[in-house]
N, C-alpha and C positions, 0 to 999 in steps of 0.2 A: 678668535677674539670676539665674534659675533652671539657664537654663544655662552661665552663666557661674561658676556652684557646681559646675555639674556637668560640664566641657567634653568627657569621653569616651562623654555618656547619645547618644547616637546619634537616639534617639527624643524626646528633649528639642529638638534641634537640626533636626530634620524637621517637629517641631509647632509651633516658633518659625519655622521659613521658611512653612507652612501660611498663620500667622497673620499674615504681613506680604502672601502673597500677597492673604488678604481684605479687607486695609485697603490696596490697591493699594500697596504698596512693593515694587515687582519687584525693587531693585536690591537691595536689605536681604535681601529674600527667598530670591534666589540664594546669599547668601554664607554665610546659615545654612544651606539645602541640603547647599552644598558641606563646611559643615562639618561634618555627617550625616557625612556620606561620611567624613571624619578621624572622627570620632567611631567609626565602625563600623569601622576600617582591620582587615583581614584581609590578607593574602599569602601565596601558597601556596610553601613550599620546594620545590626540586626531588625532597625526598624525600616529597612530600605532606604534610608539618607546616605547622601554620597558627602565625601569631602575629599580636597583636593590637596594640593601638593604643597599651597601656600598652609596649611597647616600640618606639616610633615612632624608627623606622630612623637609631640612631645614623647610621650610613654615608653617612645621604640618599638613599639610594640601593633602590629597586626591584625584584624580582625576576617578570619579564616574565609572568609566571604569576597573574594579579593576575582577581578577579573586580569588578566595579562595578553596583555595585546600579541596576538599571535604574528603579524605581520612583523612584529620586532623578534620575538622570540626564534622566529623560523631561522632569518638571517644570521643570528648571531649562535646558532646553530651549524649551519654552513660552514661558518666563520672558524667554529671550533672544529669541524673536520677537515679543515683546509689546512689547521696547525699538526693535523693526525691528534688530535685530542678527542676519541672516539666514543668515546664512556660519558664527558662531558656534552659531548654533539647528542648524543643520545638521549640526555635526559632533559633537554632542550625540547626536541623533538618529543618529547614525552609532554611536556607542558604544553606545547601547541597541541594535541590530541586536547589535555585537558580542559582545554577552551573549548569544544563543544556544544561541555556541556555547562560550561557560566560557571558563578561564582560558586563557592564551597565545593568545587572539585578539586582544587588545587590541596595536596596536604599538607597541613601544618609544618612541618618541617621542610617545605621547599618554602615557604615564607624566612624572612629570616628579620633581624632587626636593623631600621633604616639607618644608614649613618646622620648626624646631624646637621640640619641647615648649612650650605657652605662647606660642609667637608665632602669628601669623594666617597660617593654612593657606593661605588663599587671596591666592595670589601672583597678580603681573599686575594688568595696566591694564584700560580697557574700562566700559565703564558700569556691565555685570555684574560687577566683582569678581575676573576672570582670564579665561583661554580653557581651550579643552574640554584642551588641552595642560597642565596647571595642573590640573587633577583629579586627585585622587589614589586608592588602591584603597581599597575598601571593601567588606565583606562578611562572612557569620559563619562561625564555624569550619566546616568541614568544606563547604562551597561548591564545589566543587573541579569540578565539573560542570557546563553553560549551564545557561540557564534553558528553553530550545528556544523554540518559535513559544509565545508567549501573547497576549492582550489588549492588553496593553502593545508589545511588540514589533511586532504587528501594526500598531498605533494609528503606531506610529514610521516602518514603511515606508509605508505612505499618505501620512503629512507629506511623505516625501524624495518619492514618487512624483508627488506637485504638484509639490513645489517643483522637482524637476528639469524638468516639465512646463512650469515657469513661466517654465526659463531658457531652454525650446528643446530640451532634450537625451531624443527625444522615445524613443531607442531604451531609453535606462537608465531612463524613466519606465515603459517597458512591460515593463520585466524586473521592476522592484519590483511592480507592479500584479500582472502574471502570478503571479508569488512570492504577490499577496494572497488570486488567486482560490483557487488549491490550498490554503491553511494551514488553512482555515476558520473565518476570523477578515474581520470587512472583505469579507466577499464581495460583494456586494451592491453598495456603491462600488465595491470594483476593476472591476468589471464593466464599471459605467457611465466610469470610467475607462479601461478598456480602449477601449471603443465610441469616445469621445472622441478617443484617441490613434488608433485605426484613420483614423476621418474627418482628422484634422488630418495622418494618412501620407499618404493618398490624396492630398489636396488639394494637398499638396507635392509627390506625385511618388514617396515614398519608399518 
């Protein structure tokens, strides 16, 4: 009800997904995340001016310059591999990498068009509430720069680095891995990751 008083607290809407996470509601969980992320809506103009959420994009429309909060993005990532929704946890995990490197990393097509004021942001099917396509930007004024290699980011390529690992695709599991040893984040696993991937090259031939 608190945040339904309040639907642009950003931080209202992030500790209401928290708390569905702990009483196991992943799917509830996600949709408040996602709406963190409206709540927070930032976009950078081409001239670097930001605006906010209180003017949620008459047009519908995005302007490719867009930062997304990784610390939401990661969770709600999780969130979709907890439902085994693996393809979607993936490309989650794919957007938090793209924070990095700041705004106009994100592609055009993982933008998608805001619902309007007072309707539910979170468009799309899916257990979770939408797909990673269906997230909208989010971020606070003046953002306008990645976030570079952090804790989080790092924590994101280890996930893709299994999980490509798990589909077979053993050369883009040792580019992420590699990417882990250098960051100085995750070293220790990538490591053992790397050793992993070597033997299972070998063993193939490759």
């Amino acid at each position: 009800r608190a945040a339904a008083l309040r639907p642009y607290d950003k931080q209202m809407w992030q500790a209401l997904g928290a708390c569905y996470e702990k009483i196991e509601r992943p799917v509830q969980a996600i949709k408040a995340y996602k709406r963190a992320l409206v709540a927070g809506m930032a976009y950078i103009e081409p001239a670097a001016s930001s605006s906010f959420g209180s003017s949620i994009a008459s047009s519908g429309e995005f302007n490719t310059n867009v930062f997304l909060d990784p610390e939401l993005l990661f969770p709600i990532a999780l969130l979709h591999e907890k439902l085994n929704e693996f393809e979607e946890a993936a490309a989650y995990m794919e957007l938090v990498l793209a924070q990095e490197e700041g705004p106009g990393s994100v592609h055009p097509d993982e933008i998608s068009q805001v619902a309007e004021a007072g309707g539910d942001p979170v468009a799309g099917g899916g257990g979770g509430g939408g797909g990673a396509a269906d997230t909208v930007a989010s971020g606070e004024a003046g953002d306008i720069g990645g976030t570079g290699v952090t804790v989080t980011t790092s924590r994101a390529r280890m996930w893709l680095a299994r999980w490509a690992f798990s589909k077979g695709e053993l050369k883009r599991a040792m580019e992420f891995a590699t990417e882990l040893c250098e960051d100085g984040f995750e070293v220790e696993e990538a490591k053992a990751l790397v050793r992993d991937l070597r033997a299972r090259m070998e063993s193939l031939g490759k």
